[in-house]
C-alpha positions as CSV (number, residue, x, y, z in Angstrom):
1,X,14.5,15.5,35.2
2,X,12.3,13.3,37.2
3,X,10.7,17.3,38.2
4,X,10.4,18.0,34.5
5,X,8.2,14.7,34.2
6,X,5.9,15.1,37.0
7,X,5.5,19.2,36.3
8,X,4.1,19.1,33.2
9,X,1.2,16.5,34.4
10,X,0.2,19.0,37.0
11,X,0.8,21.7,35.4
12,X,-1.7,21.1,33.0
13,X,-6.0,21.5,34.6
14,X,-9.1,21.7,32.7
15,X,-12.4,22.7,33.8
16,X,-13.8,20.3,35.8
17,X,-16.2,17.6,33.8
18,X,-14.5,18.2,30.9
19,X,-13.2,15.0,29.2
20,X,-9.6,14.7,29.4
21,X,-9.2,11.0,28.6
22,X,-9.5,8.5,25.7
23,X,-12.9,6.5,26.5
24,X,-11.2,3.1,25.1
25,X,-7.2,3.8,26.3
26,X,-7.8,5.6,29.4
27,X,-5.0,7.8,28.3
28,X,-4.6,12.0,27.4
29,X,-6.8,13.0,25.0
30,X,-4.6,14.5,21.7
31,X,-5.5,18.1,23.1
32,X,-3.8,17.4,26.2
33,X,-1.0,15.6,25.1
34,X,-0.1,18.7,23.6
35,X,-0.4,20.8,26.1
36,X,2.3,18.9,28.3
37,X,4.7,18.2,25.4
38,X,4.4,22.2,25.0
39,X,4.9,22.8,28.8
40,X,7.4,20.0,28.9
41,X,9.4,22.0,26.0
42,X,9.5,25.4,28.0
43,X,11.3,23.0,30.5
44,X,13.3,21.4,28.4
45,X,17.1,22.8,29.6
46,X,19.8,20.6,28.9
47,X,17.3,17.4,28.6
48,X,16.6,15.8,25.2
49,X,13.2,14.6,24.7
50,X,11.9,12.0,22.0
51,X,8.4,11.9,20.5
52,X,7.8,8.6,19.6
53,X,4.7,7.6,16.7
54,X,3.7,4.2,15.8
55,X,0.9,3.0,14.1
56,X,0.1,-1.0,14.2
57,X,0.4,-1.9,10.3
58,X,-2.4,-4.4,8.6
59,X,-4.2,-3.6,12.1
60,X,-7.6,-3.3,9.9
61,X,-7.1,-6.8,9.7
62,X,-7.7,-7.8,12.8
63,X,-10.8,-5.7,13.0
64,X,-12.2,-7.0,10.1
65,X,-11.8,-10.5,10.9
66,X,-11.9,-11.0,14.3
67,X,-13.8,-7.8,15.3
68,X,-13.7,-4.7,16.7
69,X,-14.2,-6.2,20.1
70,X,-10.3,-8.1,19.5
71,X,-9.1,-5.0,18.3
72,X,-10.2,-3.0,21.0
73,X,-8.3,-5.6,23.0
74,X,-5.1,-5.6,21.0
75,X,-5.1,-1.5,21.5
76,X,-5.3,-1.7,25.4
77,X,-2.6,-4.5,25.8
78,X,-0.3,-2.4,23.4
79,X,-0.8,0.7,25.4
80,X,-0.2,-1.6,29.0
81,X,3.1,-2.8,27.0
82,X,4.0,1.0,26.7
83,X,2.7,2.4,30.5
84,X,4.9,-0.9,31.7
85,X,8.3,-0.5,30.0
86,X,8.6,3.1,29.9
87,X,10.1,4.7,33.3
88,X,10.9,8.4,31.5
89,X,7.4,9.1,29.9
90,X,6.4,12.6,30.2
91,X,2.9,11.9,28.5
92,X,1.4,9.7,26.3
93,X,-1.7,9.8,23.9
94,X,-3.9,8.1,21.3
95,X,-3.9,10.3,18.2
96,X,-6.7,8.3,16.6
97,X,-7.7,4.4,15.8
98,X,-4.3,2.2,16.1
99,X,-2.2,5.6,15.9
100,X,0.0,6.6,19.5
101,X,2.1,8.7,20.2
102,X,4.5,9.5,23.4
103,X,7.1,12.1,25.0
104,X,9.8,10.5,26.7
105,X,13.0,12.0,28.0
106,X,16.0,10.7,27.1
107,X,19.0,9.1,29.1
108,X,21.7,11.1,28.6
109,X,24.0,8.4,28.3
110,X,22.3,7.1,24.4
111,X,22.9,9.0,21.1
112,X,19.7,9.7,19.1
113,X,20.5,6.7,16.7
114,X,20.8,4.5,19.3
115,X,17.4,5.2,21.2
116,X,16.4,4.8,17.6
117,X,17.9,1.2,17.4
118,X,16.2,0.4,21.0
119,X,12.7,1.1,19.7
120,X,13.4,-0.7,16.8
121,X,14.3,-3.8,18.8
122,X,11.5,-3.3,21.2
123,X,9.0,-3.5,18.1
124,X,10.2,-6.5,17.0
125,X,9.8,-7.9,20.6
126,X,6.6,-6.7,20.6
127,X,5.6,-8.0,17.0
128,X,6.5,-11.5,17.6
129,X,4.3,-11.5,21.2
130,X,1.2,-9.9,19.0
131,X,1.9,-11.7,16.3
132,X,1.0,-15.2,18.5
133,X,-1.6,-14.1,20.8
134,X,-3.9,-12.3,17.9
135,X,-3.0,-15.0,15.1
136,X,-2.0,-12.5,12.5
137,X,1.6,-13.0,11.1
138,X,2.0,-9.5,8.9
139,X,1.1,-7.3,11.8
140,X,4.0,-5.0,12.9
141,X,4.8,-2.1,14.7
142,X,5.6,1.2,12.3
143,X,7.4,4.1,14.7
144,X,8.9,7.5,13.5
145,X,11.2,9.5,16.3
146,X,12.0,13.1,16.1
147,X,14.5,14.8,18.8
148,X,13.7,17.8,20.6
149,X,16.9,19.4,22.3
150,X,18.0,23.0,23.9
151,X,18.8,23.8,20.1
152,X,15.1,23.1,18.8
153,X,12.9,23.9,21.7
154,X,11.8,26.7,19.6
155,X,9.9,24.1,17.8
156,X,6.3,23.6,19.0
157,X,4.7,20.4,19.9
158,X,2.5,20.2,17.0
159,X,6.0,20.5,15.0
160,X,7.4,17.8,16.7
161,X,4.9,15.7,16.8
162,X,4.2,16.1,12.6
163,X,7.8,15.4,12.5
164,X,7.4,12.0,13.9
165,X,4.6,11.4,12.0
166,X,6.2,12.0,8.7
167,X,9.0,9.7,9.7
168,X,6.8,7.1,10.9
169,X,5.2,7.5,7.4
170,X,8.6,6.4,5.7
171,X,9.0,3.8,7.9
172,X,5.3,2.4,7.1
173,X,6.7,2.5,3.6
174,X,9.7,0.1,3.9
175,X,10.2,-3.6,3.7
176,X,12.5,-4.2,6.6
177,X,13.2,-1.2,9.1
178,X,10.2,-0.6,11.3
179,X,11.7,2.3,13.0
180,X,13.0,5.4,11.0
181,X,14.6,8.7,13.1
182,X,13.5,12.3,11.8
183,X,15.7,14.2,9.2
184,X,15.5,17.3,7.4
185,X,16.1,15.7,4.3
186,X,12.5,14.3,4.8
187,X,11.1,17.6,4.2
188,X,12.3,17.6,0.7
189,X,10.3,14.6,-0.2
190,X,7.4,16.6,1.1
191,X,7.7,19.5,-1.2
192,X,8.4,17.1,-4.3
193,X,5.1,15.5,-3.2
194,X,3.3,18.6,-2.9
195,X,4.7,20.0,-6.3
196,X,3.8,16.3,-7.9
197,X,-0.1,15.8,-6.3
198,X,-0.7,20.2,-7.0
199,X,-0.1,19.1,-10.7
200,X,-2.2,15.7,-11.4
201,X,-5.3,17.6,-12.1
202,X,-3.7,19.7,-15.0
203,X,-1.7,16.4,-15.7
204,X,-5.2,14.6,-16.2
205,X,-6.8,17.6,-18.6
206,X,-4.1,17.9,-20.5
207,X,-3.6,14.2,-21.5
208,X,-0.1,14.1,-20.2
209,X,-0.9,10.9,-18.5
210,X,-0.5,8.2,-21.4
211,X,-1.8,4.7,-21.2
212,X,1.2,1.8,-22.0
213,X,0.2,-1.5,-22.6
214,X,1.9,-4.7,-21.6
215,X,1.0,-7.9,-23.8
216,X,-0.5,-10.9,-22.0
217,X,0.9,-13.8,-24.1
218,X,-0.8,-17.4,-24.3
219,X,1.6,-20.0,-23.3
220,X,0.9,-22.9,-25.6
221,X,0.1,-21.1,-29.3
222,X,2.8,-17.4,-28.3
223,X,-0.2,-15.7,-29.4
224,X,-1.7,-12.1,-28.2
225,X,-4.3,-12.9,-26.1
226,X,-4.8,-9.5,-23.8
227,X,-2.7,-6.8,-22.2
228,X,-2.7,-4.8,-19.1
229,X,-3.0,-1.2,-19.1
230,X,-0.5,0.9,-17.0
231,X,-0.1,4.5,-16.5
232,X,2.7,7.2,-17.8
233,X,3.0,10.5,-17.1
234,X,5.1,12.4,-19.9
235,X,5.4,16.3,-19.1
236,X,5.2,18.6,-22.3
237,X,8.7,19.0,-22.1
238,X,8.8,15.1,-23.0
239,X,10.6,13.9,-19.6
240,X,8.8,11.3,-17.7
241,X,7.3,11.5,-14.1
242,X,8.1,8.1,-13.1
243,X,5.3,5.5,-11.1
244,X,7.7,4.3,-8.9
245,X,7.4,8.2,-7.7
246,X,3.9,9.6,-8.4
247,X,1.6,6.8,-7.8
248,X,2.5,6.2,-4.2
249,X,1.9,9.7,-3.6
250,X,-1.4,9.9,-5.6
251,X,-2.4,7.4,-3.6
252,X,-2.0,8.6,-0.4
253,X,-3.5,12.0,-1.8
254,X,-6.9,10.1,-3.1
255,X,-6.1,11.4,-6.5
256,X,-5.3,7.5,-7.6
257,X,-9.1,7.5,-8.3
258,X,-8.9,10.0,-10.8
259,X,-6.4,8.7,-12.7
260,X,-7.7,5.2,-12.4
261,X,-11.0,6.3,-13.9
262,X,-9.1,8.6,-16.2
263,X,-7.2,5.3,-17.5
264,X,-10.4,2.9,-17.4
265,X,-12.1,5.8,-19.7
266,X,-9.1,6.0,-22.2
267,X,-9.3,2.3,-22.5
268,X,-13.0,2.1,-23.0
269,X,-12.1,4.5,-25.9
270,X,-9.4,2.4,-27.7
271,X,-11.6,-0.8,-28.2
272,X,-14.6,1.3,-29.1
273,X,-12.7,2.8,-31.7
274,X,-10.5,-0.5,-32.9
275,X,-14.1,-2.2,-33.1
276,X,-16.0,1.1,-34.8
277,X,-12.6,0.7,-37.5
278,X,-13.1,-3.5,-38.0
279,X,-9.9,-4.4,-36.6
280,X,-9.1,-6.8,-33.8
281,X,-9.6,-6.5,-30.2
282,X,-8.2,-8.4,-27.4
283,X,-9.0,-8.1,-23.3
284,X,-7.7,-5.1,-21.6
285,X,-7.0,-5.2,-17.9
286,X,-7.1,-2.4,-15.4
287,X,-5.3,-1.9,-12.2
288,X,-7.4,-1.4,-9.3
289,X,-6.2,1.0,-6.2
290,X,-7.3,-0.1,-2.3
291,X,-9.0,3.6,-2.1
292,X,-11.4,2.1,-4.5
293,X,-12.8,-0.3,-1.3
294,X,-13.9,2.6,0.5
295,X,-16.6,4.3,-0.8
296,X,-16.9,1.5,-4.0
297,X,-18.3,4.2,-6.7
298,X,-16.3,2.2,-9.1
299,X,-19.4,-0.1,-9.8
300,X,-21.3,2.8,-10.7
301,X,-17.8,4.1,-12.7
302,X,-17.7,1.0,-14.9
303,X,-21.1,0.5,-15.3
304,X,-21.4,3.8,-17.3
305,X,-18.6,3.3,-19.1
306,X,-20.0,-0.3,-20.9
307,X,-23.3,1.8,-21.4
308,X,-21.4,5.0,-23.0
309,X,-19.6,2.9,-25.4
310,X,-21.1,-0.2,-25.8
311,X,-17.9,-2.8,-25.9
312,X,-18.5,-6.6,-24.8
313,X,-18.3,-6.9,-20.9
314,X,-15.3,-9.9,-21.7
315,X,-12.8,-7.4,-22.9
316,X,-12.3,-5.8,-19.9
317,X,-10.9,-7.6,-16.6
318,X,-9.9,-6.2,-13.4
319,X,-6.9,-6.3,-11.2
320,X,-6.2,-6.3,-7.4
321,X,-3.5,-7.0,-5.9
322,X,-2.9,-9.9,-3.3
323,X,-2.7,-6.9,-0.1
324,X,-5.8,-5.7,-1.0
325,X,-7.5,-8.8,-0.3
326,X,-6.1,-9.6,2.4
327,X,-6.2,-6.1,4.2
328,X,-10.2,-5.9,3.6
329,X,-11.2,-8.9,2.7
330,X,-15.3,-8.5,3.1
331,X,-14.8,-5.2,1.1
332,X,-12.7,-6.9,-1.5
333,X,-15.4,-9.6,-1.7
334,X,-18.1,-7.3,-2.4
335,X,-16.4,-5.6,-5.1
336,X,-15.6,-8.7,-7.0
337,X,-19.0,-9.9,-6.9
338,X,-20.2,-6.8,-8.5
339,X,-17.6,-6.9,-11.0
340,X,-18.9,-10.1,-12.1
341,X,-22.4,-9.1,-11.8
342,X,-21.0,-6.5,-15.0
343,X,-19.5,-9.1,-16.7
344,X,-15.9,-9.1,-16.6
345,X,-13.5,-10.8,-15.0
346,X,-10.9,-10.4,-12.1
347,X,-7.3,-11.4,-11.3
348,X,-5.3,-11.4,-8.1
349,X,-2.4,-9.7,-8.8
350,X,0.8,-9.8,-7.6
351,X,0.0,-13.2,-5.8
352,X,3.3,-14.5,-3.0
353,X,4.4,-11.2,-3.1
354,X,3.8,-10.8,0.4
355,X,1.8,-13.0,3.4
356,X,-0.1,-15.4,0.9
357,X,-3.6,-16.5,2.3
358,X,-4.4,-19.3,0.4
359,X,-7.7,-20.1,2.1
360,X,-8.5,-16.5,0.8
361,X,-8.7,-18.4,-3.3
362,X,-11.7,-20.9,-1.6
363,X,-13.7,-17.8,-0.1
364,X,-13.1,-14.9,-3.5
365,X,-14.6,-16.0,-6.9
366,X,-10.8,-14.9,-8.9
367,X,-11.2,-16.0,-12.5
368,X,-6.7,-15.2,-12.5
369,X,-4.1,-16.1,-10.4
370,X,-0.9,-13.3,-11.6
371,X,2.1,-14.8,-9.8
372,X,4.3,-12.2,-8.8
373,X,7.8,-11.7,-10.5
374,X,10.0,-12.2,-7.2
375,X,9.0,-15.8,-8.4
376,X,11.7,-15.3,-11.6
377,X,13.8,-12.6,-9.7
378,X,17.0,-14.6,-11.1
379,X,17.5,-15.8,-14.7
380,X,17.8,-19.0,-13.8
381,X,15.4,-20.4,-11.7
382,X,16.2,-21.7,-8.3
383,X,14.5,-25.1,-7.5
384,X,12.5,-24.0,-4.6
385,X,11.4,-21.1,-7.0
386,X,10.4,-24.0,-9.7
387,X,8.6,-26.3,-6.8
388,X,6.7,-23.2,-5.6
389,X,5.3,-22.0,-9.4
390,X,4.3,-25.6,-10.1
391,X,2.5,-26.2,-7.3
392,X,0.4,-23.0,-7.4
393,X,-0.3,-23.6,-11.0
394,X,-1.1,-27.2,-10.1
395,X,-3.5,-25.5,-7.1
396,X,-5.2,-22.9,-9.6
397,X,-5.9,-25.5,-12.3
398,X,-7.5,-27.6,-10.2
399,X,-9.5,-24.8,-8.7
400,X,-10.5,-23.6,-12.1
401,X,-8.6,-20.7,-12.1
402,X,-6.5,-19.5,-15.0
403,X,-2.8,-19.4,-14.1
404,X,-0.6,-16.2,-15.4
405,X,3.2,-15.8,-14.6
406,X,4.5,-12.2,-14.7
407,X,8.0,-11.2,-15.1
408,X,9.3,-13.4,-18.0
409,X,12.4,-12.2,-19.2
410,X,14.2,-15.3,-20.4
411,X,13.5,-18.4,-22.8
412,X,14.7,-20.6,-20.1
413,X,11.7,-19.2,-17.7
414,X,9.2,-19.4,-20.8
415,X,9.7,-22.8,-21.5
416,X,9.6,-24.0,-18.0
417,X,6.1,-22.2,-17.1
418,X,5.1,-24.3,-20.5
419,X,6.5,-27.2,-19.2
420,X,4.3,-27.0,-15.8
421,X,1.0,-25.8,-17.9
422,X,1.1,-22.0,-17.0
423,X,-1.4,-20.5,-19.2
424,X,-0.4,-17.0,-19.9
425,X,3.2,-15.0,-19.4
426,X,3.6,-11.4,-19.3
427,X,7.0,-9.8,-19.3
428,X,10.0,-8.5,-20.9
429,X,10.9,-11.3,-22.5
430,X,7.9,-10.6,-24.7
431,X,7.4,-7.2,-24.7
432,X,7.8,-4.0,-22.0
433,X,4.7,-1.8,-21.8
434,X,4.7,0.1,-24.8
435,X,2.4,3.3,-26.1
436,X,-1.0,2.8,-27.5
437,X,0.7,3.4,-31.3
438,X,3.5,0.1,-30.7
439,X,0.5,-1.7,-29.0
440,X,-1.7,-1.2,-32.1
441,X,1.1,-2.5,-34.4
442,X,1.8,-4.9,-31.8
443,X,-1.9,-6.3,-32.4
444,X,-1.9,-5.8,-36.0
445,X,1.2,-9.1,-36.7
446,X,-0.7,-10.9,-39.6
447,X,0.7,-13.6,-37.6
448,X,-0.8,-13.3,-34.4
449,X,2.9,-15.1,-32.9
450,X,5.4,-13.1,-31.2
């Protein structure tokens, strides 16, 4: 074993002068950590060996608000926690930015699952000493393992490695386990994603992507006073491609900015042509995705679409959630200022539904608070659930901020957020999000109550 280990690092030479290490790390460049792995499989015999990927989740954070200086920092003392603690490392490599990756062999007293469960334990050691010394409480370590054995050494490193990677991408996806072990199964998911993200373009042209609107009701009068526009995708065949399934892909694809501009435009085109007909309009909301931060065309996006069809800048707000703040916060900054600067107004959605930073609502200009629905998770509210609701909407009146509760699904839960002095509700209890037809009728009540 110990030979296996040491073989494959002299096995491996380059051409002298040649850069063979990571100018930050110290440690193999990718290229050569490949190179072992693959000589280190050709050895393999009756060993097992584990490739281990981790990324360092909401590690943009720290670069952004500290610097790149800290982050550097945080990278070195995480690869020093690895070098230290690891006695059967074969070779070890940063892929790129806050993404390792090592070869280990494995004892052969543990079972996969339970090398999996060590890792996992290790990470939360590890997440609780980072999480003190760099002052950031959501960052944590995300780690997918796949197996190599005597009956997969036909697999090649690249393989192996990709097959960590995609497990590490499941585990960045959960709530609770950090750590999630290769399966087979996993390549299933990847041809449903490939067969869901080949057909958003088509989806888009053909109009099989509706747009479902959820009223936004006024506490104090019941009355209509916006909505929020969500996205449905019904196949010609009339089934439904649910978002709980294609939007976390499309997302990861880049194709959420398509359909995000694809649902601005059809919205742009509803109240143009309710206002062209004389009937009655009311504020639209519209989701909008992290990708958006990067290159920030959306400016540019919007603006054309108030010159195209000429609707009042006030009927149209904008929506970001509560992570997206928080993960880029300069970024998210600049983007609300220039969605102001248009005339329309944005919301933090989804507010408490993770690592609340409330010194974040004294730096960002929000015009809406949405408090997320794990507030009114039960149908009747808990009293901790009660003291926490009042007290932000206590917070976001005095900060002049408007104060909207989502997830209403109960009279009980409607007449308390009255009782505090919540000023909008949105949820079942009023109405699910509903076709553009229902929404349209739903507007038209001579009464204006629901």
């Amino acid at each position: 074993m110990d030979t296996l280990i040491r073989q494959t690092g002299e096995d491996v030479t380059r051409a002298e002068g040649i850069n063979m290490k990571d100018s930050l790390t110290g440690l193999d460049r990718y290229e050569v950590f490949l190179e072992k792995l693959e000589k280190a499989i050709e050895q393999i015999g009756d060993a097992r060996i584990s490739i281990v990927y981790t990324d360092i989740k909401h590690f943009k954070y720290i670069n952004d608000t500290y610097g790149y200086q800290v982050g550097n920092a945080l990278l070195r003392d995480f690869v020093e926690e690895i070098t230290e603690n690891s006695v059967r490392l074969i070779c070890f490599s940063r892929v790129y930015s806050d993404n390792f990756v090592t070869a280990n062999i494995l004892r052969p007293d543990i079972t996969n699952e339970q090398f999996k469960e060590v890792i996992h334990k290790v990470n939360l050691e590890w997440e609780t000493k980072f999480r003190e010394k760099y002052l950031n409480s959501r960052l944590q370590f995300c780690t997918g393992i796949s197996i190599i054995d005597k009956n997969s050494r036909s697999l090649d490193a690249e393989t192996a490695v990709s097959n960590a990677n995609l497990a590490r991408k499941v585990a960045k996806e959960m709530d609770s386990d950090c750590c999630v072990l290769f399966d087979h199964s996993m390549m299933e998911g990847i041809k449903r994603e490939v067969e869901i993200t080949s057909h958003v373009p088509k989806a888009i042209a053909n109009h099989e992507l509706k747009v479902y609107y959820q009223p936004k009701i006024e506490t104090e009068t019941l009355r209509l006073i916006g909505a929020e526009a969500l996205v449905r995708w019904q196949k010609p065949d009339g089934t439904f491609v649910y978002p709980d399934e294609f939007i976390p892909l499309i997302e990861r694809s880049g194709q959420v900015v398509d359909v995000d501009y694809y649902v601005y435009r059809e919205t742009f085109k509803f109240l143009a042509d309710r206002m062209a007909a004389g009937k009655n309009v009311v504020p639209i909301s519209l989701n909008v995705s992290r990708i958006h931060l990067n290159k920030m065309h959306i400016l540019e996006y919007v603006r054309e679409l108030f010159e195209e069809y000429q609707i009042p800048s006030g009927l149209i707000e904008f929506e970001l959630t509560e992570s997206i703040y928080l993960d880029n916060t300069e970024r998210a900054l600049e983007l609300v200022k220039g969605l102001h600067k248009l005339g329309t107004k944005v919301s933090m959605d989804d507010f408490g539904s993770g690592y609340s930073s409330l010194n974040l609502l004294s730096r960002l200009p929000i015009d809406i608070i949405k408090l997320d629905k794990v507030f009114l998770k039960d149908d009747t509210l808990q009293e901790s659930d009660k003291i926490i609701i009042s007290c932000v909407v206590d917070m976001a009146k005095r900060l002049s901020i408007t104060s909207l509760c989502e997830g209403v699904e109960t009279p009980e839960q409607s007449d308390y957020l009255k009782q505090i002095g919540c000023q909008i509700q949105q949820g079942y209890y009023f109405s699910k999000p509903i076709p553009q037809e229902e929404f349209e009728l739903f507007m038209d009540q001579k009464s204006g109550k629901v």
